[in-house]
DRENDO-1510 file (C-alpha; in Angstrom, 1 decimal, always signed):
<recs>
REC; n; res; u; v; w
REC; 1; UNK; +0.0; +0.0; +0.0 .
REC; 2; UNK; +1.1; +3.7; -0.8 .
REC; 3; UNK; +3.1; +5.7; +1.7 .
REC; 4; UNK; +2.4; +9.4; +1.4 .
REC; 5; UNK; +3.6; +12.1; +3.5 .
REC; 6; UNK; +0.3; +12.1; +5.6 .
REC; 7; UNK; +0.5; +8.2; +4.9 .
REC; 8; UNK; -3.2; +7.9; +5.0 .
REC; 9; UNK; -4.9; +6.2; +1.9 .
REC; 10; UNK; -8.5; +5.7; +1.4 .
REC; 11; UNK; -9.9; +2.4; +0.4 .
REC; 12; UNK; -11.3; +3.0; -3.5 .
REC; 13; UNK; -13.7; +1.0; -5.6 .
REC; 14; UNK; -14.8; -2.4; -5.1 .
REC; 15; UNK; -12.6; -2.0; -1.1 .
REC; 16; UNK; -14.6; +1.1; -0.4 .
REC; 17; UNK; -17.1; -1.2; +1.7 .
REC; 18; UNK; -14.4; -1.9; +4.0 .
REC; 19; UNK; -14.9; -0.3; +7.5 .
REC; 20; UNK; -11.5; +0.7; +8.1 .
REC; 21; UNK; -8.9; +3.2; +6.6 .
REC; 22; UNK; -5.1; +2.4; +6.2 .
REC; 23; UNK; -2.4; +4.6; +7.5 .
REC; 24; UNK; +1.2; +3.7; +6.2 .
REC; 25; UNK; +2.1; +0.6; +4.9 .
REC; 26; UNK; +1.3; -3.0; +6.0 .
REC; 27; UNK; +4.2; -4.7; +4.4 .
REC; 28; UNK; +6.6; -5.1; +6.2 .
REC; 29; UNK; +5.0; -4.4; +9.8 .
REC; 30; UNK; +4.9; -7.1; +12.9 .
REC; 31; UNK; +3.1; -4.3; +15.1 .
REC; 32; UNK; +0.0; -2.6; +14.0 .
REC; 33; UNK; -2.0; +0.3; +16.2 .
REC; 34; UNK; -5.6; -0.6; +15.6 .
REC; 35; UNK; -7.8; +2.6; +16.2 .
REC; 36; UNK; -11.3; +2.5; +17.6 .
REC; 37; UNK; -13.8; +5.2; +17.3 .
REC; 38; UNK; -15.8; +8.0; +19.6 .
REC; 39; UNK; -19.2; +8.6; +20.0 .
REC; 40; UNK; -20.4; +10.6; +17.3 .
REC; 41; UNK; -17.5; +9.7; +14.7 .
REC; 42; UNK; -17.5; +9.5; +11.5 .
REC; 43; UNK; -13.8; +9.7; +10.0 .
REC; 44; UNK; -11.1; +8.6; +12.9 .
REC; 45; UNK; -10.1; +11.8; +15.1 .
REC; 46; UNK; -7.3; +9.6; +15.7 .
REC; 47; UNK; -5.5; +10.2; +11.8 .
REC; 48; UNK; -3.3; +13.2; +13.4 .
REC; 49; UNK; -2.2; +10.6; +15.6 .
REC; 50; UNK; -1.2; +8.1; +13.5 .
REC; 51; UNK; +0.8; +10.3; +11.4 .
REC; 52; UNK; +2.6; +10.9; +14.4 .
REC; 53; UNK; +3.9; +7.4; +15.0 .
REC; 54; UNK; +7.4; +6.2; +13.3 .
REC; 55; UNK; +6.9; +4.9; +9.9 .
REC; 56; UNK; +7.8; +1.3; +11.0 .
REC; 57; UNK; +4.3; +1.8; +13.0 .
REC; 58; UNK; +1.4; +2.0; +10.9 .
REC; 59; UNK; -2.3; +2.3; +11.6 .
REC; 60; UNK; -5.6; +1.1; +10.7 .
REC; 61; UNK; -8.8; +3.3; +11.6 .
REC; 62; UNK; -12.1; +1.6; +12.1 .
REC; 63; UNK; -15.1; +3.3; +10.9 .
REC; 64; UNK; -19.0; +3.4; +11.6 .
REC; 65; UNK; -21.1; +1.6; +9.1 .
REC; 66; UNK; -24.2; +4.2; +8.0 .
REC; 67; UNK; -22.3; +7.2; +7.7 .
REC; 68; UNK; -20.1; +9.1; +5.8 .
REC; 69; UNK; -18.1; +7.2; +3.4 .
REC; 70; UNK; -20.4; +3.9; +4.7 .
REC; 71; UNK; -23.8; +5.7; +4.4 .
REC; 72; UNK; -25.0; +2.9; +2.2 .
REC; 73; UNK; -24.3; +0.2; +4.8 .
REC; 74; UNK; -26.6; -0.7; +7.7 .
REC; 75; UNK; -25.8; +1.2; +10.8 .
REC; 76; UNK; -24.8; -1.3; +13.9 .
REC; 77; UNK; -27.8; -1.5; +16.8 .
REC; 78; UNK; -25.0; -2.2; +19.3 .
REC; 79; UNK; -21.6; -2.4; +20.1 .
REC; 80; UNK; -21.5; -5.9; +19.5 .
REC; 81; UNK; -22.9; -5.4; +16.4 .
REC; 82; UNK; -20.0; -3.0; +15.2 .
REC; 83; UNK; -17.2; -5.1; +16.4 .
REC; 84; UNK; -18.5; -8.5; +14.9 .
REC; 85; UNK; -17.8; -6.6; +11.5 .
REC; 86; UNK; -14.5; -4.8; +12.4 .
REC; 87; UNK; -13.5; -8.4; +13.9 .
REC; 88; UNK; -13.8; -10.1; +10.3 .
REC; 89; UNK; -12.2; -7.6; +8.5 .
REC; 90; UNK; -9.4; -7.0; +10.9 .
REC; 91; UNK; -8.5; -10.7; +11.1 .
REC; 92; UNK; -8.5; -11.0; +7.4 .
REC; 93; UNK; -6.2; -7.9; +6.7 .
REC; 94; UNK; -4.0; -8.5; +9.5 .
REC; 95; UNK; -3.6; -12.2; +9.9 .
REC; 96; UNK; -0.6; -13.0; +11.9 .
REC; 97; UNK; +0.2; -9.3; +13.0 .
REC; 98; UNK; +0.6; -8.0; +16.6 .
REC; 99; UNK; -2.1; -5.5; +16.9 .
REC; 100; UNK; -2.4; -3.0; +19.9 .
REC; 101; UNK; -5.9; -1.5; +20.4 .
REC; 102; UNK; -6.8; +2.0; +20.6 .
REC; 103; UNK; -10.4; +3.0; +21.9 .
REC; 104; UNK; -11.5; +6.6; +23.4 .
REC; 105; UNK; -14.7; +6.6; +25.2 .
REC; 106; UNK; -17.4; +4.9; +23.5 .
REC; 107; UNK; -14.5; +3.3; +21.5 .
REC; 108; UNK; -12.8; +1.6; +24.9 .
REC; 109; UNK; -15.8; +0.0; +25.2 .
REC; 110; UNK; -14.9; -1.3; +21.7 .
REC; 111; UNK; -11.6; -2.3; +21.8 .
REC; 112; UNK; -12.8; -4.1; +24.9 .
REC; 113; UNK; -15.3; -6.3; +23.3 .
REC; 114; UNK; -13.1; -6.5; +20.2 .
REC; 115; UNK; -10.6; -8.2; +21.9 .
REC; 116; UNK; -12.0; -10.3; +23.4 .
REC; 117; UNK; -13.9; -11.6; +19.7 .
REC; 118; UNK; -9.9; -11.9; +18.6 .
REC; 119; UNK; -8.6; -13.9; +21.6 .
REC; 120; UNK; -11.7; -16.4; +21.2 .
REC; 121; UNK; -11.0; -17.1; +17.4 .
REC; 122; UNK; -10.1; -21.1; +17.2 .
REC; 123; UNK; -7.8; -20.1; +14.0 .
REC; 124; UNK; -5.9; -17.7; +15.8 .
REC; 125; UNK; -5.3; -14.6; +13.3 .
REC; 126; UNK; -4.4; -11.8; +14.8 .
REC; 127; UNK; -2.9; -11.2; +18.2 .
REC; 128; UNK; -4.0; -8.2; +20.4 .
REC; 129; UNK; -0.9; -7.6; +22.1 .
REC; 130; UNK; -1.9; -4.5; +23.9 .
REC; 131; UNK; -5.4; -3.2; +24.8 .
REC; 132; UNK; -5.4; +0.9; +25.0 .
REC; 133; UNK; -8.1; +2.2; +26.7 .
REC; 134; UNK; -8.7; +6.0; +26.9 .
REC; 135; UNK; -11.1; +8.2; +28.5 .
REC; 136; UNK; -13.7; +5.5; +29.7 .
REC; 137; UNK; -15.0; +3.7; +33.3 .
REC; 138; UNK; -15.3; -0.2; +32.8 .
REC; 139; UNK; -17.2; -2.3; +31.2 .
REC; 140; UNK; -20.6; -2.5; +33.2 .
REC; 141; UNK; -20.1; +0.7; +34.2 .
REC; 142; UNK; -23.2; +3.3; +34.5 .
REC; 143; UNK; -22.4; +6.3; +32.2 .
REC; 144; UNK; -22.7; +9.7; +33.4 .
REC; 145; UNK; -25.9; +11.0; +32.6 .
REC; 146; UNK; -26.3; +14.3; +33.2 .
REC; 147; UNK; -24.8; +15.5; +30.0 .
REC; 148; UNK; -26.3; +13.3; +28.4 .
REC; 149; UNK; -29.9; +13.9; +29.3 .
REC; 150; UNK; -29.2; +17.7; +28.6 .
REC; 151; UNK; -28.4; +16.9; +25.2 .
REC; 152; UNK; -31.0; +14.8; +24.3 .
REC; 153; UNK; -33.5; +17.3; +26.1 .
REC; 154; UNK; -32.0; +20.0; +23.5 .
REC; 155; UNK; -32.3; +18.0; +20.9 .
REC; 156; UNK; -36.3; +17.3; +21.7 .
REC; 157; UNK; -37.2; +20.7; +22.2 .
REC; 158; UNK; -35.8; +21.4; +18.4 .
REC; 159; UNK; -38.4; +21.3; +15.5 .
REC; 160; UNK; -38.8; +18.1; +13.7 .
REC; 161; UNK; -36.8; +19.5; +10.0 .
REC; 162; UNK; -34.0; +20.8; +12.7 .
REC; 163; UNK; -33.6; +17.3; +13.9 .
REC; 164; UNK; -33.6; +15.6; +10.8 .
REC; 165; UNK; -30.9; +17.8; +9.6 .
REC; 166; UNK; -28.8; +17.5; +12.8 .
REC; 167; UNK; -26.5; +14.6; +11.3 .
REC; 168; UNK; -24.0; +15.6; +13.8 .
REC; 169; UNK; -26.5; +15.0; +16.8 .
REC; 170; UNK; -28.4; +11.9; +15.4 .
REC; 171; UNK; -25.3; +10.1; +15.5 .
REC; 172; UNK; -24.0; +11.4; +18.9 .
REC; 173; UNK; -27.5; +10.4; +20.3 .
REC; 174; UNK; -27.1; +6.9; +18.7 .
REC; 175; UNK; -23.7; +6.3; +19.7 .
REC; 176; UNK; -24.8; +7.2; +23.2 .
REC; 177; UNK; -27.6; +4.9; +23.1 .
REC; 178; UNK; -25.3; +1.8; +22.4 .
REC; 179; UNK; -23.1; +3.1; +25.7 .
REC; 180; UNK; -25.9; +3.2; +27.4 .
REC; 181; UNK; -27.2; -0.3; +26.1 .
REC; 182; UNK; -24.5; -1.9; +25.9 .
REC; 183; UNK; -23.9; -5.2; +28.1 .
REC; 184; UNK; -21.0; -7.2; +28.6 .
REC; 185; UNK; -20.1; -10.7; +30.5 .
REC; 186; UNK; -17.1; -9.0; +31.9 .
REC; 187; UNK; -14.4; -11.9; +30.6 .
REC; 188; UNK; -10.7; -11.7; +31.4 .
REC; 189; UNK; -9.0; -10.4; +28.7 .
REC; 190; UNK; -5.8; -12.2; +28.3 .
REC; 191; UNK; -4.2; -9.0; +26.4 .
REC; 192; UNK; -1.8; -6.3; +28.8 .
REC; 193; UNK; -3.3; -3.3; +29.4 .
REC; 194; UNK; -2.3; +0.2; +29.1 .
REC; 195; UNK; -4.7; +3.6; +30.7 .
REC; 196; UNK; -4.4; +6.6; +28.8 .
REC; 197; UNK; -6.5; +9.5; +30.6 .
REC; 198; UNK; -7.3; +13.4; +30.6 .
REC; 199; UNK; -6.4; +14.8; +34.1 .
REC; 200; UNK; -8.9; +17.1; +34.1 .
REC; 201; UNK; -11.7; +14.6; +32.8 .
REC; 202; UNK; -14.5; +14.2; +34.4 .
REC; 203; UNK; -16.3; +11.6; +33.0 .
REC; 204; UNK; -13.2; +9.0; +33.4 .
REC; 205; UNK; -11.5; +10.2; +36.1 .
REC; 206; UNK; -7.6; +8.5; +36.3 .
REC; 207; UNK; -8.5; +6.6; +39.6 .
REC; 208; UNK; -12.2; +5.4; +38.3 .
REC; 209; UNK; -9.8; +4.2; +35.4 .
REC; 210; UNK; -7.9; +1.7; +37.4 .
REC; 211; UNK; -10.9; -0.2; +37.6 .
REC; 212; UNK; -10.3; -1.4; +34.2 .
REC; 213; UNK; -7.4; -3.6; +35.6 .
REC; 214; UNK; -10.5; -6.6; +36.9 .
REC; 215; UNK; -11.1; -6.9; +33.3 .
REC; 216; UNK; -7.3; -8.4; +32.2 .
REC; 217; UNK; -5.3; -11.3; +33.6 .
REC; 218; UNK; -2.4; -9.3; +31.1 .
REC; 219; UNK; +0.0; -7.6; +32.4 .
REC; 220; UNK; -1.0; -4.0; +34.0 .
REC; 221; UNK; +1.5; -1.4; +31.6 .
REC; 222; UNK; +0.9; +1.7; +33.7 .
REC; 223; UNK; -1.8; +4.8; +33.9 .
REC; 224; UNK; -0.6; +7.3; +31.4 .
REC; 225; UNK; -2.0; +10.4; +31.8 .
REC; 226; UNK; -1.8; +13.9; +29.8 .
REC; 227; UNK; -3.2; +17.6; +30.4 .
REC; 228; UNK; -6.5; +18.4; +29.1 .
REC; 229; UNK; -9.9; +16.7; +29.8 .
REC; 230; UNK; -12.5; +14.1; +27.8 .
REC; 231; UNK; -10.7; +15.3; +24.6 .
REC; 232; UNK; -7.4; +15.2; +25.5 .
REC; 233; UNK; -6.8; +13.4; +22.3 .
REC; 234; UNK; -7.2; +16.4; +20.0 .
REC; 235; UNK; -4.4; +18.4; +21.5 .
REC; 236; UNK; -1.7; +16.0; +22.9 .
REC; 237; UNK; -1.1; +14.2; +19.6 .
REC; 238; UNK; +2.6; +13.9; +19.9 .
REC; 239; UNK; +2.9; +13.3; +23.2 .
REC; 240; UNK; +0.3; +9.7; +22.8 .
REC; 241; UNK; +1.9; +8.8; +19.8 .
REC; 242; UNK; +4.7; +8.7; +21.7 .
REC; 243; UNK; +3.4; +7.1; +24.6 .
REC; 244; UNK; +1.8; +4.5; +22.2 .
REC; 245; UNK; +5.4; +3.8; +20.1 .
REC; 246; UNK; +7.2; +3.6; +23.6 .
REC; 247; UNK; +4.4; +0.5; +24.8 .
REC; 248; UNK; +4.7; -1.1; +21.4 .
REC; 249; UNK; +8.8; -1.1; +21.6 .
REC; 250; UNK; +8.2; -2.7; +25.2 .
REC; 251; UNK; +7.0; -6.2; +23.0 .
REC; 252; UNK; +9.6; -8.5; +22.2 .
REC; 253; UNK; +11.0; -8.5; +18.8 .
REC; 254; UNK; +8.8; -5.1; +18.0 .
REC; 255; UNK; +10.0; -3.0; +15.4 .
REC; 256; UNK; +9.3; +0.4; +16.7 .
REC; 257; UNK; +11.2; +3.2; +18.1 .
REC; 258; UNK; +11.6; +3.9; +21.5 .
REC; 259; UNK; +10.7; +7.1; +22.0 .
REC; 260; UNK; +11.9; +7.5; +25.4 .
REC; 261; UNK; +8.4; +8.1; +26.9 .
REC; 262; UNK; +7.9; +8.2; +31.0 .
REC; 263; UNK; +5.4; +6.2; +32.1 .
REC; 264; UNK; +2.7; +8.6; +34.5 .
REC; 265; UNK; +1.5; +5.5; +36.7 .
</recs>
């Protein structure tokens, strides 16, 4: 696959039903970063990111079926739904590759679930070396509701044609409704884990975080936190691609950089 200066490359005709978007090239990697999306997504936030991370690192950005580029395909009803498809996909693009799993927020919850769909395949495929959750409580976890119920309230009291032409809020609310849905059977993970937080977030606090830890029988690879709050992630780029390169280099026989990043925990 091409290697641009941003090193992102769209999937084009017959591949554009594909729920994911490549960043760099596959060809010679061991270690891809698998990146999960937000509430509300519709292209990755997380492509800054990626082009951030050494070129011996590349990425690969799930999408949302039913919107944007995928607008044709049927929207998921839960998160289970999204990762089944991500799961296929992944294993068949990546098969034999050491992937390390990104999710913010709603996303955690999908990099959770998605895991655990790759450590139960009999065939093997791909390994999730590392799980990366950001900006999320556990699985089973009540969300936070106060926001959320003000949204949806400002979102009621709007005429009918505003709704309907709210993209941007039809997809937060259904995103929301699969966090607030979603149920898990809380399995062991077999995969380390790794926290990534906002210190001033206060819908994932760093301490709530830690909870996360009854959910993996992996190793425990630290609490890394950076400045900022929910959406840390759109400002301290660097410093998470960083963090992220310097967990990677931690697995045996990786080939990415060590970037010389402190671990916070």
């Amino acid at each position: 696959m091409p290697s641009a200066p941003s090193r992102a490359s769209r999937r084009t005709s017959s591949m554009s039903e594909r729920a994911y978007v490549v960043q760099g090239s596959l060809e010679e990697a061991a270690d891809v970063v698998v990146f999960l999306p937000p509430a509300g997504s519709v292209t990755s936030p997380y492509l800054p990111i990626g082009s951030r991370l050494p070129a011996t690192l590349p990425a690969v950005h799930c999408e949302i079926p039913g919107r944007g580029r995928l607008a044709h395909d049927e929207a998921p009803a839960s998160v289970h739904g999204a990762v089944g498809r991500w799961a296929g996909e992944l294993a068949a693009l990546l098969p034999g590759r050491r992937l390390h799993v990104f999710g913010h927020s709603l996303g955690a919850l999908f990099a959770y679930e998605l895991t655990a769909l790759l450590e139960a395949r009999p065939d093997g495929g791909a390994e999730v070396a590392t799980l990366l959750v950001s900006g999320s409580r556990e699985p089973g976890s009540a969300p936070r509701s106060l926001v959320v119920h003000a949204f949806a309230a400002l979102r009621r009291e709007q005429r009918p044609a505003d709704r309907e032409g709210d993209a941007e809020g039809a997809r937060l609310l259904d995103d929301l409704r699969m966090r607030r849905e979603h149920r898990t059977a809380g399995q062991r993970l077999r995969a380390p884990l790794a926290l990534f937080c906002g210190r001033a977030d206060a819908f994932a606090r760093p301490a709530e975080m830690l909870e996360w830890k009854r959910f993996t029988g992996g190793p425990f690879l630290g609490m890394f936190t950076f400045d900022g709050g929910h959406d840390y992630h759109l400002s301290g780029r660097q410093e998470i691609a960083a963090t992220i390169s310097r967990i990677v280099n931690r697995h045996p026989n990786s080939n990415s950089e060590d970037l010389g990043v402190r671990n916070d925990g």
